[in-house]
PAZALO-429581 format. One line per field, with one value per residue (C-alpha): residue number from 1; residue in one letter; x, y, z. Coordinates in steps of 0.05 Angstrom, whole numbers. Example, Ala and Ser with C-alpha at 12.3 -4.5 7.8 and 13.67 -1.06 7.14 Angstrom:
2
pos <- 1, 2
code <- A, S
east <- 246, 273
north <- -90, -21
up <- 156, 143
***
This chain:
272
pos <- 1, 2, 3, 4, 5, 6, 7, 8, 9, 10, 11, 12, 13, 14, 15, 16, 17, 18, 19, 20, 21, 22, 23, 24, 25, 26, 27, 28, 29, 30, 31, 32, 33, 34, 35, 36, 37, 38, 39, 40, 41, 42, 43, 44, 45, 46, 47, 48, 49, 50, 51, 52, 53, 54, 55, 56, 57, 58, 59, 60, 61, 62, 63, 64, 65, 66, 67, 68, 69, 70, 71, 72, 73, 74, 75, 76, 77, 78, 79, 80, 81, 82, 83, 84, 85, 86, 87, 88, 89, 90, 91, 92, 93, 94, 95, 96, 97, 98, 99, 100, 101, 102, 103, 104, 105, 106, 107, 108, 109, 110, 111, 112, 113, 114, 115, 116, 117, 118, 119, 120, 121, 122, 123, 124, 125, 126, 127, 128, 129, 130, 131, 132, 133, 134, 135, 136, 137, 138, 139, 140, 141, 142, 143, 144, 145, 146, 147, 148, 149, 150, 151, 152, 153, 154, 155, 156, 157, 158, 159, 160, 161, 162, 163, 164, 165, 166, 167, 168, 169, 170, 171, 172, 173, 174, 175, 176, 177, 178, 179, 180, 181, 182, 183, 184, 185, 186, 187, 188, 189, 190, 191, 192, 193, 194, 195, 196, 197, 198, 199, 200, 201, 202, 203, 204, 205, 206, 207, 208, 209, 210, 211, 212, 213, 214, 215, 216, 217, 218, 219, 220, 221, 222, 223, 224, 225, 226, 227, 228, 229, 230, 231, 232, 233, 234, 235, 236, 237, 238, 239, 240, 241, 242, 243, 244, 245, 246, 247, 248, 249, 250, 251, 252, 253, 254, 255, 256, 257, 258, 259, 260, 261, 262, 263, 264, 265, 266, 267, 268, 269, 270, 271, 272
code <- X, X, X, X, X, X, X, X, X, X, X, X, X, X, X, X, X, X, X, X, X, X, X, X, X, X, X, X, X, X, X, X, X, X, X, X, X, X, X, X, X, X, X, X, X, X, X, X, X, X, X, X, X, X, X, X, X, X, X, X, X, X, X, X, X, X, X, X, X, X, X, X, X, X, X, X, X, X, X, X, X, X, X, X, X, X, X, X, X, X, X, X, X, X, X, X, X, X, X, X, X, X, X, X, X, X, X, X, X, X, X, X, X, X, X, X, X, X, X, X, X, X, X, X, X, X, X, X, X, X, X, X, X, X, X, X, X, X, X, X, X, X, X, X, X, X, X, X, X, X, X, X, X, X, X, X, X, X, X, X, X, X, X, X, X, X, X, X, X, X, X, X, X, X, X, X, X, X, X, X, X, X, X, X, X, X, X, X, X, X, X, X, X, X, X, X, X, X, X, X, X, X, X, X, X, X, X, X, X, X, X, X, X, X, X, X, X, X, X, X, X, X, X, X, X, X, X, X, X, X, X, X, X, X, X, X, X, X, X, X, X, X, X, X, X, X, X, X, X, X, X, X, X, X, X, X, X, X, X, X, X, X, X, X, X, X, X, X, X, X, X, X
east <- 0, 22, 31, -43, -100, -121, -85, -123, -69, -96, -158, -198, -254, -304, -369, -363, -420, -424, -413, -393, -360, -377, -314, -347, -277, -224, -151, -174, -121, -136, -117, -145, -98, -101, -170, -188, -264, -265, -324, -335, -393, -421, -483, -516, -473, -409, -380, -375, -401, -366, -294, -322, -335, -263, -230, -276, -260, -335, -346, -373, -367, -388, -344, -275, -204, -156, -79, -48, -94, -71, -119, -68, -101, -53, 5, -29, -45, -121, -112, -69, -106, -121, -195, -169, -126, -197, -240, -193, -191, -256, -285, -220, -183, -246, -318, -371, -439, -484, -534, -607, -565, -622, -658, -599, -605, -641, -702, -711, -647, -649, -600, -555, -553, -523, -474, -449, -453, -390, -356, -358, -339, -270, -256, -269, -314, -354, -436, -428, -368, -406, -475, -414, -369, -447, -482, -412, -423, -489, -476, -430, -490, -529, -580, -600, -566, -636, -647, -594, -668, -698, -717, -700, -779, -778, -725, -735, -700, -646, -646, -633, -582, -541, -541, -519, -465, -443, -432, -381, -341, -342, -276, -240, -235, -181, -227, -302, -345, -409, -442, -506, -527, -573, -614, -678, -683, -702, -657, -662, -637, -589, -555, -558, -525, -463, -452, -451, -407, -361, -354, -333, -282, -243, -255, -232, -184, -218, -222, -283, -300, -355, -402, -458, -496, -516, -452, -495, -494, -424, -391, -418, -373, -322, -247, -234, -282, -265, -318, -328, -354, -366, -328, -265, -240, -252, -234, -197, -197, -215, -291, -285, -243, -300, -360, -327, -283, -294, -243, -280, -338, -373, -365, -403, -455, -464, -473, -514, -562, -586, -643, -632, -671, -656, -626, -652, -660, -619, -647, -597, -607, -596, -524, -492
north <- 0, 70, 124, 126, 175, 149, 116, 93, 62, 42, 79, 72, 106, 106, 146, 163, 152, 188, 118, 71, 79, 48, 21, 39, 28, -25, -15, -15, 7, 2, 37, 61, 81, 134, 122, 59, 41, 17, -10, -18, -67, -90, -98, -35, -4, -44, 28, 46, 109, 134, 119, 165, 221, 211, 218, 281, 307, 304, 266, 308, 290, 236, 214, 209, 192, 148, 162, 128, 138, 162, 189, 213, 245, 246, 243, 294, 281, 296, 295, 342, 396, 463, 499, 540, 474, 437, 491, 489, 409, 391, 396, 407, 343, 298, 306, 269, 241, 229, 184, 211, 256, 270, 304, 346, 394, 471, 464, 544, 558, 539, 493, 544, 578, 517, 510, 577, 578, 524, 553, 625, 588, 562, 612, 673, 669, 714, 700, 676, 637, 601, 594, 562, 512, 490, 480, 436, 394, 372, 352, 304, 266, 268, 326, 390, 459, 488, 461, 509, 555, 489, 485, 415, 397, 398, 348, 278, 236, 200, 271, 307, 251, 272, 339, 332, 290, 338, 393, 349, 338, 419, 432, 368, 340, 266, 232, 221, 194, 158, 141, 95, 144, 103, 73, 109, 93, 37, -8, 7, 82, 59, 28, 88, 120, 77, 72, 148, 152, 90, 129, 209, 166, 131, 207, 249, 195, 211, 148, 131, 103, 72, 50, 10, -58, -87, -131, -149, -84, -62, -120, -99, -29, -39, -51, -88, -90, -93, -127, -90, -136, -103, -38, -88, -104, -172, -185, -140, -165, -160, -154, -219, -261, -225, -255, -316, -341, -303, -321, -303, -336, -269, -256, -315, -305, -248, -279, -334, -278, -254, -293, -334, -334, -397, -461, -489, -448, -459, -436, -387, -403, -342, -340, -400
up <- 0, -17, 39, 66, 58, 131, 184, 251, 297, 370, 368, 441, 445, 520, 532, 612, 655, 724, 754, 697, 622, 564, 523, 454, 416, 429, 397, 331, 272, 200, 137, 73, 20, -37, -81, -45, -30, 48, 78, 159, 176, 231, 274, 302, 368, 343, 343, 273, 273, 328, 292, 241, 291, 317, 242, 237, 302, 323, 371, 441, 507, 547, 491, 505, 460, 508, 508, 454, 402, 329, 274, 218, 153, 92, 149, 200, 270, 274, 345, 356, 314, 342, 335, 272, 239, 259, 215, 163, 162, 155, 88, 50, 79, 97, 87, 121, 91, 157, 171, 144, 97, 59, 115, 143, 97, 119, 93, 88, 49, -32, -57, -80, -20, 18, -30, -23, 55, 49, 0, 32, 96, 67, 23, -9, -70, -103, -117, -187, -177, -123, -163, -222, -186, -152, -218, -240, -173, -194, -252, -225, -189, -249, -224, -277, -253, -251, -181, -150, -141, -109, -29, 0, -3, -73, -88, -86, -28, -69, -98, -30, -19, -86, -67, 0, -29, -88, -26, 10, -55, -62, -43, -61, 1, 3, 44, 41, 99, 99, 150, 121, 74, 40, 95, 79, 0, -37, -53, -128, -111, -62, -121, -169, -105, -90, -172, -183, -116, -144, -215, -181, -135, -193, -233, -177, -136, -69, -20, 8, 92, 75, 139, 141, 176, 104, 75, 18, -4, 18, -19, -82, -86, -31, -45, 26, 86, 161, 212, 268, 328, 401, 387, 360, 289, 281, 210, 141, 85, 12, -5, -55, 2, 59, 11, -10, 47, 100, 159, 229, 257, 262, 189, 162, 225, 190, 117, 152, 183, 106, 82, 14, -49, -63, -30, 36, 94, 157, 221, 265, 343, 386, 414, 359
***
């Protein structure tokens, strides 16, 4: 592997209680090199989405980094990052896709006008340079320019979901983030999705952390896969070795868990 985009080395991770803490994260380390398509799976609470806070520098208390962590972004130490270095990170290095995407965006601001509230923010940029480089980000996800005058409402859910995805690519960031995007879409847009997403990474050679519970799905675009499994990596490996020969016993629980269209059905006791 080249020098990484993202290195995780170590990475503990507790929410503390008033009398007890909750060890969310357990010395996981990983990489994901220049371009490549990483998936993170696992059951809900594994603690997949709270490694993606940590990359982004999101997480909020009770939430708490242990000593001896490292989160290094094209060589930087996220954690050591300062409020300013922080502001300055986010968007340009990595770029996060959250869960529900589609409804996080303000629904009393057009499209055009979120667009330019993150450019402005990084940057200065004049009105019609903004209303340009936003109109060339839609096209990328396959929606018409005219929609800059839209209001969230108007747009379609796997719509809303492109849009929310063209403003993360807006200033180029290395790393892209999701975090289940697609969880409340069909499964037919889902697809379209993760496709259109596949295509701008091998066009604009960002990597994707790609996070979800469905391996089915995740399989189909990823370029390796780690199995999360009580806040620990269990298993990295290549998505055709993960699907075909998977080597922990949580892994093919997992396969074993999604019903079949064909072949005989084998029943899954609780706790085997």
């Amino acid at each position: 592997m080249s020098d990484p985009v993202l290195s995780i080395r170590n990475l503990d991770i507790d929410y503390v209680g008033a009398e007890t803490d909750f060890h969310a994260v357990k010395n996981v380390s990983f990489d994901i090199a220049p371009g490549e398509f990483f998936g993170l799976a696992g059951e809900s609470g594994c603690g997949k989405s709270t490694i993606a806070f940590a990359v982004s520098r999101l997480h909020r208390p009770p939430a708490l980094i242990r000593a001896g962590s490292r989160i290094l972004v094209g060589g930087r130490d996220v954690l050591a990052l300062d409020d300013e270095e922080l502001r300055r990170f986010r968007w340009r290095e990595v770029a996060m896709v959250f869960q529900s995407a589609m409804n996080s965006l303000n629904p009393v601001l057009t499209v055009e006008d979120q667009f330019y509230d993150v450019l402005r923010a990084h940057g200065k940029i004049t009105r019609e340079a903004a209303r340009a480089r936003a109109a060339e980000l839609l096209k990328l996800v396959d929606i018409a320019p005219d929609r800059l005058s839209s209001y969230p409402h108007q747009c379609s859910g796997g719509m809303r979901q492109r849009i929310v995805i063209a403003i993360c690519l807006a200033l180029s960031p290395k790393l892209l983030i999701m975090d289940e995007p697609t969880t409340a879409l069909d499964v037919v847009v889902q697809r379209e999705i993760l496709q259109r997403i596949d295509k701008l990474r091998k066009e604009l050679g960002f990597s994707v952390l790609f996070i979800t519970h469905d391996l089915g799905l995740m399989v189909q675009v990823s370029d390796r896969i780690g199995i999360m499994l009580e806040g620990e990596l269990v298993e990295v490996n290549d998505a055709r070795t993960i699907y075909r020969a998977p080597q922990h016993d949580y892994t093919r629980r997992l396969w074993a868990s999604m019903p079949k269209l064909h072949g005989a059905q084998i029943r899954q006791e609780a706790g085997a």
